[in-house]
VOGU-3710 file (C-alpha; in Angstrom, 3 decimals, decimal comma):
1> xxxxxxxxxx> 0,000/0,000/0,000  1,411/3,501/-0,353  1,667/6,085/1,374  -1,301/8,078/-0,388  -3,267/5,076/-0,061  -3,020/5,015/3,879  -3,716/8,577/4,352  -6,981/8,013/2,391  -7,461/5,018/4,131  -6,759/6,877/7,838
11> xxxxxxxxxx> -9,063/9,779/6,507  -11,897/7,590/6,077  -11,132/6,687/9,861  -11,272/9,967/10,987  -14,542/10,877/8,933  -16,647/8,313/10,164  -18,141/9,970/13,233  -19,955/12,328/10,970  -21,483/9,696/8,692  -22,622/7,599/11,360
21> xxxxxxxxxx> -24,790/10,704/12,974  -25,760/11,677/9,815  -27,016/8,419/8,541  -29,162/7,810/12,462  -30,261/11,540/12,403  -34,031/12,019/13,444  -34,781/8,571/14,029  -36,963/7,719/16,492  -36,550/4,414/18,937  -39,212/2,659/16,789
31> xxxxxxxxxx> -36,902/3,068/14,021  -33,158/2,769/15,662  -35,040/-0,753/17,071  -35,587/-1,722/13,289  -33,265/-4,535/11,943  -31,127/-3,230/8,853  -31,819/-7,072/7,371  -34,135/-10,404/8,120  -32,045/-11,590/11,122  -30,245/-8,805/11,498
41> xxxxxxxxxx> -29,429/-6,372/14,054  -31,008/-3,441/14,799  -29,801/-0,074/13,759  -28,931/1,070/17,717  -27,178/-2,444/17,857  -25,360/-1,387/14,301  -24,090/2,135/15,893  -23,380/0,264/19,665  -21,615/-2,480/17,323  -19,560/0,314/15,285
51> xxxxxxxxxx> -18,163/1,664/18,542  -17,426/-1,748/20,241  -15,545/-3,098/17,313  -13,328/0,067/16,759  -12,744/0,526/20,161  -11,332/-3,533/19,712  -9,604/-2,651/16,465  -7,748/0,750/18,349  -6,949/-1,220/21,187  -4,873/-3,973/18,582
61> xxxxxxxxxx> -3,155/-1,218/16,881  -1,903/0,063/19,760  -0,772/-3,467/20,982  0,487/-4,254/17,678  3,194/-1,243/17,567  4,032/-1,436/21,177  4,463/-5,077/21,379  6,492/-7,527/20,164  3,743/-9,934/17,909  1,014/-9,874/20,331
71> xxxxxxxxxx> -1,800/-12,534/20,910  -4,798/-10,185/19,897  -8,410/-11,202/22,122  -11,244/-11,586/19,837  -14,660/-11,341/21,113  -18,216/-12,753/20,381  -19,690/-9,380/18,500  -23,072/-11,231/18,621  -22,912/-11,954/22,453  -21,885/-8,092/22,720
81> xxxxxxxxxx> -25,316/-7,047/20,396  -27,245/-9,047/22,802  -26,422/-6,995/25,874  -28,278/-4,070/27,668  -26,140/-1,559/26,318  -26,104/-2,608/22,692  -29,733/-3,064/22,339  -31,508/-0,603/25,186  -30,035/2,444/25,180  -29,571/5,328/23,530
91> xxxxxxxxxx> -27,129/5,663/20,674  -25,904/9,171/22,039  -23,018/7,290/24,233  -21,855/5,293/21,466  -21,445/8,297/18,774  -20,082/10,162/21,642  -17,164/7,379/21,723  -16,839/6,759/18,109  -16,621/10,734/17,559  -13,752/10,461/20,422
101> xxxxxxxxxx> -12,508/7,922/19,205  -12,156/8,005/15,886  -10,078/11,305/16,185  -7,279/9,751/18,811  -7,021/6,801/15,968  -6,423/8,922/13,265  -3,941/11,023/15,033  -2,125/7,915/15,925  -2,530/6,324/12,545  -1,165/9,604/10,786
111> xxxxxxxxxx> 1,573/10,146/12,927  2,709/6,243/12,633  6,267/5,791/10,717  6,713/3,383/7,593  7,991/0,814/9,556  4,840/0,298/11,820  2,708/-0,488/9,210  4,732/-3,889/8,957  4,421/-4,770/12,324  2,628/-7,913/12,880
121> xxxxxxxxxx> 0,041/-9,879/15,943  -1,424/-13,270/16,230  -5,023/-13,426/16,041  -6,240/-17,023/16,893  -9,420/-16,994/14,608  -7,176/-15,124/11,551  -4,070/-16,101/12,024  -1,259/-13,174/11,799  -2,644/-9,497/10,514  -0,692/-6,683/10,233
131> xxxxxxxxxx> -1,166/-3,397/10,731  -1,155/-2,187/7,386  -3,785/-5,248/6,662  -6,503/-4,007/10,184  -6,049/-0,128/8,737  -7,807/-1,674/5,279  -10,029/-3,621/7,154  -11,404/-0,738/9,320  -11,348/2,133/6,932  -14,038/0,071/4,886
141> xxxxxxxxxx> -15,808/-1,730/8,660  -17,810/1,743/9,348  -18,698/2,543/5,935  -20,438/-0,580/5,313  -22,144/-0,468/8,412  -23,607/3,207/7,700  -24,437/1,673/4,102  -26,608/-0,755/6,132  -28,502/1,768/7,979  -28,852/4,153/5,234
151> xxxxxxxx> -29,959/1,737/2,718  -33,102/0,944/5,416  -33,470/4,132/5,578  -34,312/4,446/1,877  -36,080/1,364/1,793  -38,493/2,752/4,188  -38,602/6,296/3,060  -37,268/7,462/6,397
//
């Protein structure tokens, strides 16, 4: 990847808060409690979801260029959809993290030298990632996931 192609890649990253309240803007709990698919979750899981799994995917990074291959945890993101405070509450907290979030990422991210992007973990469901390999992975995670919501959106004329 080149260097361009990460700082697109890390933008995307850092724009994400503001497509994520755009796309649950002036929906109502009836709505934010309507599954984006047959089966799926619902959209508050969706934003709840968005801020557990980059919170995850931060958390790596970090481990990945302060540690020497790390053993990265991975966690049941269906068990974590199922709890109180992925499918009861209000979606404020969670876009309050992501919008935190998502700008201490990006300043790490951007401020990263070429040599971290090579740096490697073990993850025991994927085997070894790399940095430059979770960047891709998460600059694309969000985006789908506001796709999701705003294609319901449309669907229903919301």
């Amino acid at each position: 990847m080149t260097a361009a192609e990460r700082r697109e890649k890390i933008e995307k990253i850092r724009s994400l808060p503001s497509a994520v309240e755009a796309a649950v803007q002036g929906l109502d709990d009836r709505q934010l409690d309507t599954p984006y698919r047959e089966g799926g979750w619902t959209i508050r899981q969706v934003v709840h979801h968005i801020a557990d799994s980059h919170m995850n995917a931060f958390v790596r990074m970090k481990l990945m260029v302060t540690e020497a291959h790390p053993t990265l945890k991975p966690y049941n993101q269906d068990a974590w959809a199922g709890l109180p405070d992925s499918n009861r509450i209000s979606v404020q907290s969670s876009l309050a993290i992501i919008h935190g979030l998502h700008e201490r990422w990006a300043t790490l991210l951007a401020a990263l030298p070429e040599t971290a992007w090579s740096r490697t973990a073990y993850h025991p469901e994927r085997g070894e990632v790399t940095m430059e390999g979770t960047l891709s992975i998460y600059a694309g995670h969000g985006a789908n996931h506001v796709g999701q919501i705003s294609g319901l959106r449309q669907a229903k004329g919301w």
